[in-house]
C-alpha positions in Angstrom: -8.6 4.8 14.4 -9.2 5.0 10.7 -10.1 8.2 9.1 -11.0 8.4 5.3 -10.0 11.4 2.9 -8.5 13.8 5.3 -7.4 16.8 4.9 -4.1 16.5 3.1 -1.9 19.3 4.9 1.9 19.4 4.1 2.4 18.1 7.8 -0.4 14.9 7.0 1.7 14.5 3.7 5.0 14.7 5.0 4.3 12.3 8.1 2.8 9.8 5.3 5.9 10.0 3.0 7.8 9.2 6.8 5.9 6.2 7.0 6.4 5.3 3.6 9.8 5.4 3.8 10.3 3.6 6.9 8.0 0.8 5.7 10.1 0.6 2.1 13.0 0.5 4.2 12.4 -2.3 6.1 10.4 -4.3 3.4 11.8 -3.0 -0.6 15.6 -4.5 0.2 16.6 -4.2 -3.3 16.3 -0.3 -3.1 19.0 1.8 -2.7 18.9 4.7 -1.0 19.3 7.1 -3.9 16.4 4.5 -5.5 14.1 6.0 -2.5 15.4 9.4 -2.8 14.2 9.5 -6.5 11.1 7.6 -5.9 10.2 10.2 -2.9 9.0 13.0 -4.9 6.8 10.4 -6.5 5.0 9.1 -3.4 4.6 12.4 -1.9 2.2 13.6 -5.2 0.4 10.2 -4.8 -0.6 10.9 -1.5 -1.5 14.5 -2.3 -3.7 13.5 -5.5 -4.9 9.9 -4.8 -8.9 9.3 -5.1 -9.6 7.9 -1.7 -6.7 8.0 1.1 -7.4 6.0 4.4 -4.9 6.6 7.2 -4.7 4.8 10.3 -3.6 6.6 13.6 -2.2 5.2 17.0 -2.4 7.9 19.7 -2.8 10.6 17.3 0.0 9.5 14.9 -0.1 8.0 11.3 1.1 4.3 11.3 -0.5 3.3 8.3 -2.3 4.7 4.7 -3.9 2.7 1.8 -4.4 4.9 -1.2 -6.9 3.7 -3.8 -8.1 4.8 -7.4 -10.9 3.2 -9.2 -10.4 -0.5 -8.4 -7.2 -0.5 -7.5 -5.1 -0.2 -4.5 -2.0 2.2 -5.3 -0.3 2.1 -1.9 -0.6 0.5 1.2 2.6 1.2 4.0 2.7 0.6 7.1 5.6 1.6 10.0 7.9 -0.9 10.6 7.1 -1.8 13.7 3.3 -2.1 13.1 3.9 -5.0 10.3 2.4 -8.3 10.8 -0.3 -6.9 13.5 -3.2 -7.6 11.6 -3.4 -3.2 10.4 -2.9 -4.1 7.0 -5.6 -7.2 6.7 -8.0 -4.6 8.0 -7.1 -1.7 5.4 -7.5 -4.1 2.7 -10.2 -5.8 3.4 -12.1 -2.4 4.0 -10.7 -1.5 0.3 -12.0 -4.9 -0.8 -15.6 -4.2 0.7 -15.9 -0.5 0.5 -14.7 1.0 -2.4 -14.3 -2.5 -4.7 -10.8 -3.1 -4.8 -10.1 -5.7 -7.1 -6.0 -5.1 -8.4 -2.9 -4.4 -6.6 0.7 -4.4 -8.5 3.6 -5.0 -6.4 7.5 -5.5 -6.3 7.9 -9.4 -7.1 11.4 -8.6 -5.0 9.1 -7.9 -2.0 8.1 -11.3 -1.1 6.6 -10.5 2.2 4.0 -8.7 0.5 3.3 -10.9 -2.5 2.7 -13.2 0.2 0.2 -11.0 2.2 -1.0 -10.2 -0.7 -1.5 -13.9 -1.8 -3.2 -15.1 1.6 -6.0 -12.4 1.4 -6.9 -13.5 -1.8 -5.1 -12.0 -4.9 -3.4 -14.2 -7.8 -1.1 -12.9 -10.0 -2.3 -12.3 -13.3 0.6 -10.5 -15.1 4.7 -9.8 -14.4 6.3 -6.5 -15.9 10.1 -6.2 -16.1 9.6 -2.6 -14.7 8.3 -0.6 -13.0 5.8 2.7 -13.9 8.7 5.1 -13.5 11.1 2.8 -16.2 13.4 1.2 -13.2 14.2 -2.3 -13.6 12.0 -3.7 -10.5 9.9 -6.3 -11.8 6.2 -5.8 -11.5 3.4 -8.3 -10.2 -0.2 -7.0 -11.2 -2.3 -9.3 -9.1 -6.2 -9.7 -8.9 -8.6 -10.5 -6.2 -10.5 -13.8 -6.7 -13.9 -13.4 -4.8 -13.9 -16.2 -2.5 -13.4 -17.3 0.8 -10.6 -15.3 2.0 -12.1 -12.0 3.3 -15.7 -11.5 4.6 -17.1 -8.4 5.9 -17.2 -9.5 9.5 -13.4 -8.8 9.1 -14.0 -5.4 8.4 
C-alpha cells in the first residue's frame, strides 16, 4: 500500500529515518557509523520538509519512502530485506509518471543503485567530488532519458 503526503508525526518520521538507516546500512558501505550518525539529523528534516513524500507500508509498517522536490527524486530507501523485490521500480516509476521526475543524484560508491538507477532509465550527466553536506563521497547527478524503459502500465 502506497500512501502519498501523510501526515508527518514524530512516530511516521522516526520509523522513516529507521528505514533509512537500515537501507544505508546495508547499501552506503563506505559510511561509517559516525558518517550516519552526522548525516541522521539531516535525513530526518528531509523527511519532515520534503514537497511530496510517498511511503509504502507492508501490514501496517513502513518499508519504503521516495521523497521528491520539483523534478527531482531526493530520497528513495527501502528496508533491507525488501531490496530487489520490484518496491523500488514501482516508487520510481510512479515519480517518473506522476509528479515528472526527471534527476536523481547518488553515491557513485553505491553501485547497486547507480545500477538500478541505470536500468530504469537514467544516464549520468555530471560527477561531484562531494557531497551537499562537504563530505568527500563522490556525487553522480543522473537524468532520465524518456524512452523505452518505464511505461505507465508499470505503474
Amino acid at each position: 500500500m502506497l500512501v502519498e503526503n501523510p501526515n508527518r508525526t514524530d512516530q511516521l518520521i522516526g520509523e522513516l529515518t529507521t528505514v533509512w538507516e537500515g537501507s544505508v546500512k546495508a547499501t552506503h558501505t563506505f559510511l561509517t557509523e559516525k558518517d550516519i550518525i552526522g548525516l541522521k539529523p539531516f535525513v530526518e528534516i528531509g523527511i519532515r520538509e520534503i514537497d511530496h513524500l510517498i511511503v509504502t507500508y507492508d501490514d501496517h509498517h513502513p518499508i519504503g519512502f521516495m521523497g521528491i522536490a520539483q523534478e527531482k527524486v531526493e530520497m528513495l530507501f527501502l528496508r533491507p530485506e525488501c531490496i530487489g523485490k520490484g518496491i523500488g521500480k514501482k516508487l520510481i516509476t510512479r515519480a517518473i509518471h506522476e509528479y515528472g521526475v526527471v534527476y536523481v543524484d547518488v553515491n557513485e560508491q553505491n553501485p547497486h543503485a547507480v545500477d538500478f538507477y541505470k536500468r530504469v532509465g537514467f544516464k549520468v550527466f555530471e560527477r561531484t567530488e562531494f557531497d551537499e553536506q562537504g563530505n568527500p563521497f563522490p556525487i553522480l547527478k543522473m537524468k532520465y532519458e524518456y524512452s523505452r524503459h518505464l511505461n505507465s502500465k508499470e505503474i
